[in-house]
N, C-alpha and C positions, 0 to 999 in steps of 0.2 A: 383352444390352441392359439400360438402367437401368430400376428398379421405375419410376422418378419420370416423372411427361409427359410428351414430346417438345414441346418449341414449335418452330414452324414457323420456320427461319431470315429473317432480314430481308433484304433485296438486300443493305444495306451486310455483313452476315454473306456472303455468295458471295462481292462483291467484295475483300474484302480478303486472303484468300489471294492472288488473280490478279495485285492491284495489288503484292502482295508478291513472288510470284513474277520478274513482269514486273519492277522497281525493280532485284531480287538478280541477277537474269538480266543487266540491263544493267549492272550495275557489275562482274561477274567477265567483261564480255568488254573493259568501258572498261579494265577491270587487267591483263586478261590474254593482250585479243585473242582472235581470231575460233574458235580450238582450246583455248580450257579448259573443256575434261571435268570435270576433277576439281572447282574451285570450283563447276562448274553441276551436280555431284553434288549438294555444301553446299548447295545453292540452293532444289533440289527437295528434299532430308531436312528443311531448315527450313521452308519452304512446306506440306508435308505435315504438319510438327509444327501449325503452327500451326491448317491446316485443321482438325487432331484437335481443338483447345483450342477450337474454335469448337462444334463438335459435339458438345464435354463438357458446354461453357456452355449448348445446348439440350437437355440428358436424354441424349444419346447414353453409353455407358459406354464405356473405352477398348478394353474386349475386344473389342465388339462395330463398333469402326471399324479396330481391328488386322483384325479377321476379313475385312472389307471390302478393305483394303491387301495382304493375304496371296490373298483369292480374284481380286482385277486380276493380281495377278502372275505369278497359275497360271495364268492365259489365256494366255499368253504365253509358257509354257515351251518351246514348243515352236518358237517361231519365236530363241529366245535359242536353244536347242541347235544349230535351223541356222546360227544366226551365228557359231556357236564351230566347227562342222564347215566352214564354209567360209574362214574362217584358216586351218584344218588343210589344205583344198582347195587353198587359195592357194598354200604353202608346198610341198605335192607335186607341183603343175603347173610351179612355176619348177625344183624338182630336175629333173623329169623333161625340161625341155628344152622341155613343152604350149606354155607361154607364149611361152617364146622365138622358139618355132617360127611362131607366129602375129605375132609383131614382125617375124619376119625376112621372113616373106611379105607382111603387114601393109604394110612403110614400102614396097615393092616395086608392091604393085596396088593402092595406094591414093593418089587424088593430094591432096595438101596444100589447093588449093581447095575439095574436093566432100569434104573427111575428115566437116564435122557434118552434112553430108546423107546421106553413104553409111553415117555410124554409124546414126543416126536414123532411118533405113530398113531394115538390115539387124538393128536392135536390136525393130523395130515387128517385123517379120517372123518371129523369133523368136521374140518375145513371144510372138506371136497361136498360134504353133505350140506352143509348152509351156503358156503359163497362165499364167507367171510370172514378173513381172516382177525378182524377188529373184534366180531362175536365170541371168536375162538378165546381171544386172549383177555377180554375182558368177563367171561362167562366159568369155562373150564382151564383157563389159566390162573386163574384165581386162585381154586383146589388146588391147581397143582402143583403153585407156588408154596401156596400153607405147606403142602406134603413135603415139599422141600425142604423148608426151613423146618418141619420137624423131625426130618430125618438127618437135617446136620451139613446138609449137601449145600457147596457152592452156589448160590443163585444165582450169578451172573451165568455160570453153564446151564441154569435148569431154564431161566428164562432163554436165553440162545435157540435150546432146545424145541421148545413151544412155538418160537418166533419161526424157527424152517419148518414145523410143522404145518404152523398156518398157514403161512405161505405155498407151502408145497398145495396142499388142498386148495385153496381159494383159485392160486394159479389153473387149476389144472380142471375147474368145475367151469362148468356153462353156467350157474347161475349166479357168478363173479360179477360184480360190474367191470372190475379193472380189465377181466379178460372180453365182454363183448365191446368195452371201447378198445381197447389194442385192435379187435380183428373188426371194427366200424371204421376207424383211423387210416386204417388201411384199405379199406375196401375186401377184406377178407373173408371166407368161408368162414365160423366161426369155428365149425368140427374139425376142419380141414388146422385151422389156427392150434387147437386145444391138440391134438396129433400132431403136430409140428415141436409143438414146444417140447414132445416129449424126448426130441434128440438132446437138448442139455436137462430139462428138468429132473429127468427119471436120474440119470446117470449121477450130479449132483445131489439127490437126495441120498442113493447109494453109498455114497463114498459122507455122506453128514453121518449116515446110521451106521457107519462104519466106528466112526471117529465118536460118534457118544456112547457105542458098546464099549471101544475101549477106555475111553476116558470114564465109562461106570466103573469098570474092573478096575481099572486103576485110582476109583476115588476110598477115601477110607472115612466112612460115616460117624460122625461123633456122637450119633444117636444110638446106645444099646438099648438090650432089650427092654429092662427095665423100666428107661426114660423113656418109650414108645405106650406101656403099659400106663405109666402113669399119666403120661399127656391124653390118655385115651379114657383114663378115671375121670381127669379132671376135667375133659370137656363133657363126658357122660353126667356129671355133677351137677357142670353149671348151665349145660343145654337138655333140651329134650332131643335126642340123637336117633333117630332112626329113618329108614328109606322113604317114609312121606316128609322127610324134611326138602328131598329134590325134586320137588313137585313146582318150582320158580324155574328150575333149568329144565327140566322136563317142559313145561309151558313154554319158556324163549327158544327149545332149541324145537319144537314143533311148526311157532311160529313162523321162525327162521329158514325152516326148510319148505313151507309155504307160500314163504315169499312174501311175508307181509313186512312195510314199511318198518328199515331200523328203528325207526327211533321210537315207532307208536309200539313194536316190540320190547324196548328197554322198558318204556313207559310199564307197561302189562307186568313184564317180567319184576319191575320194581313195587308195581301194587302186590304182587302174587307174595311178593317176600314182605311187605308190610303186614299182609293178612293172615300167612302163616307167623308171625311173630306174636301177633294180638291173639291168637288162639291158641299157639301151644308154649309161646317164650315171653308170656307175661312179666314175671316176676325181670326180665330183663330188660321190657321198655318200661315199666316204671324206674328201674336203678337207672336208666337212660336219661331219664328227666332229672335226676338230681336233686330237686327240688320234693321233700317231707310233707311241703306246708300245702300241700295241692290234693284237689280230692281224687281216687285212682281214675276217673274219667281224664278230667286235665293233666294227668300225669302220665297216661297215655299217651294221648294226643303230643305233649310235650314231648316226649320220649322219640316216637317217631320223626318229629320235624327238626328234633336236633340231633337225630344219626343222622336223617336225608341231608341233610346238609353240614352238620359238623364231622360227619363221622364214627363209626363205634367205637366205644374208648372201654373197653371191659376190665370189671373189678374180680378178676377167679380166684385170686390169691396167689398164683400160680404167674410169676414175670414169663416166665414162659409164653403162654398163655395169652398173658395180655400184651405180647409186645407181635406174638404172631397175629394176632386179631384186632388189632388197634389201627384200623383202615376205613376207605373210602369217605363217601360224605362229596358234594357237591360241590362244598368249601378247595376241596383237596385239591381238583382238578383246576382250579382258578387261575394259577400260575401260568400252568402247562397252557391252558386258554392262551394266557398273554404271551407266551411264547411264539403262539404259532402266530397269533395276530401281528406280531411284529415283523415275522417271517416270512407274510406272504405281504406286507406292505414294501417290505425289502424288494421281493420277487415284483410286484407289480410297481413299483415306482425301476425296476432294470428295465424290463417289456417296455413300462410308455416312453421312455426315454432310449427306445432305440438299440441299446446295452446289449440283451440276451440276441438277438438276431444277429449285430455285428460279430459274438462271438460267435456264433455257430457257421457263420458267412468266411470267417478264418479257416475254422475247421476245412469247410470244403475245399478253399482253396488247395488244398494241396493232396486231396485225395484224387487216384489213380489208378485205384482196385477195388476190388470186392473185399478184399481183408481192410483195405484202408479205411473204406465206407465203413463198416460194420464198427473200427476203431472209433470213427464218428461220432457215430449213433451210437455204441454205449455212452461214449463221452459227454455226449450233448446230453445224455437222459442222468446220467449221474451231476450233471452240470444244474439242469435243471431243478434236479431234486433238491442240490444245496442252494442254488441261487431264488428259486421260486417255491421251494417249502411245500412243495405240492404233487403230490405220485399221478394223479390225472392231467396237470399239465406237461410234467415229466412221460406223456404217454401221448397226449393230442403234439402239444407244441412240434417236437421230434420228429413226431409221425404226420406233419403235416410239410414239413421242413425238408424234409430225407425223400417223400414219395418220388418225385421227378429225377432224384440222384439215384434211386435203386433201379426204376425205368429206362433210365438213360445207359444203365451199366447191364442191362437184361436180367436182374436178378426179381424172383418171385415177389410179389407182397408180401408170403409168408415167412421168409425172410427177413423182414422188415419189423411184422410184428411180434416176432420170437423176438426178437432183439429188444422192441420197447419193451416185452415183459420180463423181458430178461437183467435188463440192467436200470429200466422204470421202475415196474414194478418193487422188484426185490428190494432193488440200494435204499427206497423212499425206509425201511426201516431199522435203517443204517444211522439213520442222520438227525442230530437231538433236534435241530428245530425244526424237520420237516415233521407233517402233522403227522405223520405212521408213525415215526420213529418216538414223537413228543409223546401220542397214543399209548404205543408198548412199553414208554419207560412209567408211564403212570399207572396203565392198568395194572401192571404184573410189578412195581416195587421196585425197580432197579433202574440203575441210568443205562440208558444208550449203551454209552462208550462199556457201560461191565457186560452188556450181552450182547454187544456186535461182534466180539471178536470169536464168539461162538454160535453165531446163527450162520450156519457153514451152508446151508442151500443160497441164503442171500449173498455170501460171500463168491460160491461158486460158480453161480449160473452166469454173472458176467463176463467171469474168466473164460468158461468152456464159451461161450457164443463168443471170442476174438478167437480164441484158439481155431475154433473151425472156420473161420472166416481168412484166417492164417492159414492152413492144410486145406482149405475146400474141400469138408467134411458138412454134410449136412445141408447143402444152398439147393434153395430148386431154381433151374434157370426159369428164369418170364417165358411165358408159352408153354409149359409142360403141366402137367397131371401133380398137385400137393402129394410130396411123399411122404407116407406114413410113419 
């Protein structure tokens, strides 16, 4: 840090990053449309630059706001390594047949009207049983995106769909991490937390399952019967198709609900799909390797380490076929990587430089209620989600920030923490370059911006927690008994 003073940043000092951010943001998607990564790379490296220049201009030294930039990113390594092992995930479950095999039963028991209710429910379900809403979407969102796209259906509503599934489950599990640091944040019961939440959680999934029945009844599937028959030939042709082909998700989602470490789970789950390929989808990691002139051992071998990392690229005949199955790979996720590294260098060069606190220290200034607070604390947590690219800071930062203003105003912890997972939680996969939202648009095939306008639980839950905050619906006063 510099010898010299610190002065305290001015608002127009916070704001101008954001307004820069926000400006840079809307002109690489006006040029480039709804999927440029790369300029919204540019975007966040210059936003970050300039945050630094701001917190030069107040005393800060540049070691000591890089040291800020380099400590946000290491938060975070951990959840980048699982996005790079479930590329690799991706890429072993289509060799092995995993995926196929779940499209091929998929387009079969699943009917076209009830597909975003049945995803949505069976994704909630899930959730609630592993913890994880990242599991959900990179495991059985997968299927049931293929199921999608071969029954004709919109994907930005089927991924939406998925995405308040998971959410709904992980929210609502004790074995969440998001949900025991909300109620550790707080100092909160955690049963007492997970009952709380259920005054907006339940009621917004409601009204999500509401709106995807109708929106099934009212979608009209370009997939007849026909084309359902024959995509079900052609994968029966070109894989070996039967119920020991989900013996990879059968093993991760075991794993998962035992608690064992994600990432050595992805790890497993991507040998499982390696070793059902080499035994029953042969003749597909050699066409994987490409390469004639090699004997079938090295052509194996080759086979495997350029899906794990290039991704499947399959030859069925059938464009169909190969354009629903032409995923994953290690390679794939590389961008989305650089995305969020830029994103949380953004977020940690605001923090050292002083930036995200003076906005938040705005905020308070002029709250006066419990509805004003709660306005707050969403605000702060959807703030942070976009400034700091990160759903765990968007849940400590907040919740460490807010404790003494909820105290001071008599209202419950639990209060506090429905609220960071309310508008933490959820918005983090809202937002393309926070790491949930970079997460969902990679795993599940679509951008952000196509399935956030229909992932209606993440949408809703921050609404309903102001609304009540508005009407004094739902607050426990400080000193009383968690209501149920």
């Amino acid at each position: 840090m510099s010898d010299s003073p610190l002065a305290r940043p001015t608002l127009l000092d916070a704001f101008i990053p954001v307004i820069f951010l926000i400006a840079t943001l809307g002109t690489t998607v006006y040029l480039f449309g709804l999927d440029a990564f790369g300029p919204n790379l540019l975007a966040l490296l210059l936003s970050a630059a300039l945050a630094a220049g701001i917190g030069i201009k107040n005393g800060h030294s540049w070691a000591h706001i890089e040291e800020g930039m380099i400590e946000t990113i290491s938060l975070s390594m951990r959840s980048i390594l699982i996005l790079m092992m479930v590329g690799a995930l991706i890429g072993s479950w289509m060799l092995s047949g995993t995926v196929p095999t779940m499209i091929y039963y998929g387009v079969a028991l699943i009917s076209p009207e009830y597909f975003y209710l049945t995803a949505s429910l069976v994704s909630a379900l899930v959730g609630f049983s592993i913890g994880s809403s990242w599991t959900v979407a990179g495991t059985l969102g997968i299927g049931l995106m293929g199921v999608a796209a071969a029954l004709g259906l919109p994907l930005g509503i089927a991924a939406g769909a998925i995405v308040s599934g998971a959410y709904l489950g992980d929210k609502m599990s004790p074995l969440s991490d998001t949900t025991n640091l909300a109620a550790a944040a707080t100092s909160s019961d955690l049963f007492d937390h997970i009952r709380h939440m259920s005054w907006t959680t339940l009621p917004a999934f409601a009204i999500a399952l509401v709106l995807y029945t109708l929106l099934g009844l009212g979608s009209d599937s370009s997939s007849e019967l026909a084309e359902i028959v024959a995509l079900q030939a052609t994968l029966a042709d070109y894989f070996v198709v039967s119920p020991l082909m989900l013996a990879p998700l059968a093993l991760l989602l075991v794993l998962a609900v035992t608690r064992k470490p994600a990432l050595a789970t992805l790890v497993w789950g991507t040998l499982a799909g390696v070793i059902m390929a080499l035994l029953f989808q042969p003749e597909r990691v050699v066409e994987a390797a490409a390469d004639g002139a090699l004997t079938p051992l090295a052509a194996s071998a080759k086979g495997v380490i350029a899906t794990l990392f290039g991704g499947f690229s399959p030859d069925s005949g059938s464009p169909v076929v190969d354009e629903l199955l032409n995923k994953g790979g290690l390679s794939s996720m590389l961008l989305t990587v650089g995305l969020i590294i830029c994103a949380l260098a953004f977020g940690g060069a605001m923090g050292r430089a002083g930036l995200l606190q003076r906005l938040v220290d705005a905020m308070l200034a002029g709250v006066h209620s419990a509805a004003g607070l709660i306005v707050a604390t969403v605000s702060a947590c959807v703030g942070t989600n976009v400034l700091a690219a990160d759903q765990y800071l968007s849940i400590v930062l907040p919740g460490q920030m807010f404790k003494g203003a909820y105290r001071e105003r008599q209202l419950h912890s639990l209060t506090l923490s429905r609220t960071l997972e309310d508008a933490g939680t959820l918005t983090s996969a809202l937002i393309p370059w926070n790491t949930c939202g970079a997460y969902m648009a990679a795993a599940l095939g679509v951008s952000t911006f196509s399935y956030a306008p229909y992932a209606f639980l993440n949408l809703l839950c921050p609404l309903l927690a102001i609304g009540y905050g508005i009407f004094q619906v739902g607050l426990v006063p400080r000193g009383t008994q968690a209501a149920n």
